[in-house]
N, C-alpha and C positions, 0 to 999 in steps of 0.2 A: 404446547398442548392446545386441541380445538375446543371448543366451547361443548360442544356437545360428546368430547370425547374422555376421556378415563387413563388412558396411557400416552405416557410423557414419549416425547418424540427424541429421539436423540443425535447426535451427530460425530461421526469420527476424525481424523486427526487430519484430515485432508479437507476441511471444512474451513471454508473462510471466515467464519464466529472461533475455530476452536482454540484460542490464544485469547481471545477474552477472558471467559472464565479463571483460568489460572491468572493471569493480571489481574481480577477482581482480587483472587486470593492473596498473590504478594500486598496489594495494597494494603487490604486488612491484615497482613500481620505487618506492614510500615506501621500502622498506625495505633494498632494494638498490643504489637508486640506478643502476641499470645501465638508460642510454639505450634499451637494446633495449626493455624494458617499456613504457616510455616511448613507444618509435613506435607498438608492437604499441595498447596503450591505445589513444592516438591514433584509430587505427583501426578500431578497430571500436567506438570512442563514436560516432564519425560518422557510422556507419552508421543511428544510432539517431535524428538528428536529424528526421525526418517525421513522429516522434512529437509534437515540439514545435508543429507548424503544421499537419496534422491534425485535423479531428473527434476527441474523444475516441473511439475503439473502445472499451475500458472502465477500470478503475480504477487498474489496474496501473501506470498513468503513473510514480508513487514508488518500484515497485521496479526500473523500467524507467530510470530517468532520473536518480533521485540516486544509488544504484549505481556510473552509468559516467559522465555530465556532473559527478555533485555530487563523485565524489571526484577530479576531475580538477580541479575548479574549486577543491577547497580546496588541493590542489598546488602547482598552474600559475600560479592566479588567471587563467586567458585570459577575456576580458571576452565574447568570442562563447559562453563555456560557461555564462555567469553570466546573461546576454539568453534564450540558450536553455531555462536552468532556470524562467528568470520565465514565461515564454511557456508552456512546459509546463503550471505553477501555472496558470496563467490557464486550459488546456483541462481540466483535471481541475474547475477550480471550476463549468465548464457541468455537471455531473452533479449537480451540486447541487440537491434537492429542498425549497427550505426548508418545503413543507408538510410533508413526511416530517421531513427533518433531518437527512437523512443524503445520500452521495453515495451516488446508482445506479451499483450493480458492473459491471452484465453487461445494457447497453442491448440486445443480440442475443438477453438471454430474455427481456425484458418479455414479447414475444408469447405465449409459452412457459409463463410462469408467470401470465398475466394477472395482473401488480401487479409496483410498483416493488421490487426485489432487493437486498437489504445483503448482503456475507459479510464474515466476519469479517475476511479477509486485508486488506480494507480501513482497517482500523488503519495497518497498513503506513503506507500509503501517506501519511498525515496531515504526516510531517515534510517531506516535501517541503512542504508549504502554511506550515505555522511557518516555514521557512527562508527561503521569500518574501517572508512579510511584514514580517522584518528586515531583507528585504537589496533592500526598491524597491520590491517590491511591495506590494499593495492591504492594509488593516486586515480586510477583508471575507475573506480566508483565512487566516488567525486565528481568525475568527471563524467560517467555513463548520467548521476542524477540530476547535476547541471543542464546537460542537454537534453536530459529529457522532460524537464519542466520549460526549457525555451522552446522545445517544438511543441509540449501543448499547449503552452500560453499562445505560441502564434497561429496553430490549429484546432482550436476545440472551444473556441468561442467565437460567438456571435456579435454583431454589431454593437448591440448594448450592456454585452459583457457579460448574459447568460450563456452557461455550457451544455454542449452535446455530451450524452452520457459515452458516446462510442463516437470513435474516429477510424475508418479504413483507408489505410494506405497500403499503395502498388509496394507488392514485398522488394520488390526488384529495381524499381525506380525510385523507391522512396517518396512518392509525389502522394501528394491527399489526393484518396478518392469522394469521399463524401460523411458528413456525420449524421449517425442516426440516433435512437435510442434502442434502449436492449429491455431496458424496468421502467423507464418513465411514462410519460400519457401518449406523448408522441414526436415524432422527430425534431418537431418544432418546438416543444414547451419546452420549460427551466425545469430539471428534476432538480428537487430539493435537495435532499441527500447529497445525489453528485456537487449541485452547490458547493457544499457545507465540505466536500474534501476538499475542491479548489481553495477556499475561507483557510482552510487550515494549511493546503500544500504548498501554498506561495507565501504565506507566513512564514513554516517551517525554513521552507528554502531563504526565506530573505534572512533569518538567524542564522543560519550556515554559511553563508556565500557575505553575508552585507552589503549585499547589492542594491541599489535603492529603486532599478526596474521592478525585483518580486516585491518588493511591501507596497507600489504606489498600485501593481495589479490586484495583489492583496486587495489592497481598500478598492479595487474599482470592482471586484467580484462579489464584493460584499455588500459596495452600495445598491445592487440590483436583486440581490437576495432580501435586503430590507426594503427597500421601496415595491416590492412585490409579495 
């Protein structure tokens, strides 16, 4: 809502916030155990289910989907949340570019940007693909999220270890084209945000993989997030 405005602004199911919300809601009933949470959750996960059987629209599936199915599914255990997770898994791995290497963010700019698009928020997104490949699903998303945290670790950063929010690569060559920004100040600054998913996505990844390249990148994307 804006400051000077009166009506709440809303957002639909194809919104890359709307899997928050319901993860707020499971939390509070983790925590309070009060059935109320509990329905509310319920409902408005469900809403979200078209994501799972869907075309990808873009990358966001991860924070769309383990948010409000995956914390519901570590709660409840309901086996329709854990089918649905898989399934989701499955529409984010069509994004997969293995000449690139990475998952395409934002199939709606290809045209726009002529060439395949990474941003960085797509870190995020990665543990929903580890979580599948534990729990049914394919070795092949494991593997899509390995690789796709080693080409943006070796393309989407800078000299001293701050990131480009956007990386474009030749859809066909797979070669980097150049990194810009999409939301930050400018192609050359550290957005902070994008930051703050690198801080979390090469953590993630180094708990999944225990590989000791993502934690030592880890700390090296962090220390340039604090010292700035």
């Amino acid at each position: 809502i804006s400051n000077d405005k009166t009506n709440w602004k809303y957002i639909d199911y194809k919104d890359w916030c709307s899997g928050f919300w319901p993860g707020i809601l499971w939390m509070n009933y983790e925590y309070s155990h009060d059935p109320v949470f509990k329905k509310e959750a319920e409902k408005f996960t469900q809403q979200l289910y078209p994501l799972s059987v869907n075309p990808a629209y873009d990358h966001d599936l991860g924070f769309q989907m383990f948010c409000s199915y995956g914390n519901g599914y570590r709660l409840i255990k309901d086996s329709l949340y854990k089918k649905t997770l898989l399934a989701t898994a499955d529409t984010l791995a069509t994004l997969f570019n293995p000449k690139v290497g990475t998952i395409l963010s934002w199939p709606r700019e290809v045209k726009k940007f002529g060439a395949h698009n990474t941003i960085m928020d797509n870190m995020m997104n990665l543990e929903l693909l580890f979580w599948a490949s534990k729990n049914g699903g394919s070795k092949r998303l494991y593997d899509i999220a390995v690789q796709h945290a080693i080409t943006t670790m070796n393309n989407h950063f800078r000299k001293d270890y701050s990131g480009y929010h956007v990386v474009l690569y030749d859809t066909i060559t797979g070669k980097k084209i150049k990194g810009i920004t999409h939301q930050g100040y400018s192609d050359s600054s550290m957005w902070a945000r994008g930051q703050s998913w690198a801080i979390y996505g090469f953590t993630m990844v180094y708990r999944e993989t225990k590989d000791p390249k993502f934690l030592g990148f880890a700390q090296k994307v962090t220390d340039v997030y604090l010292k700035n």
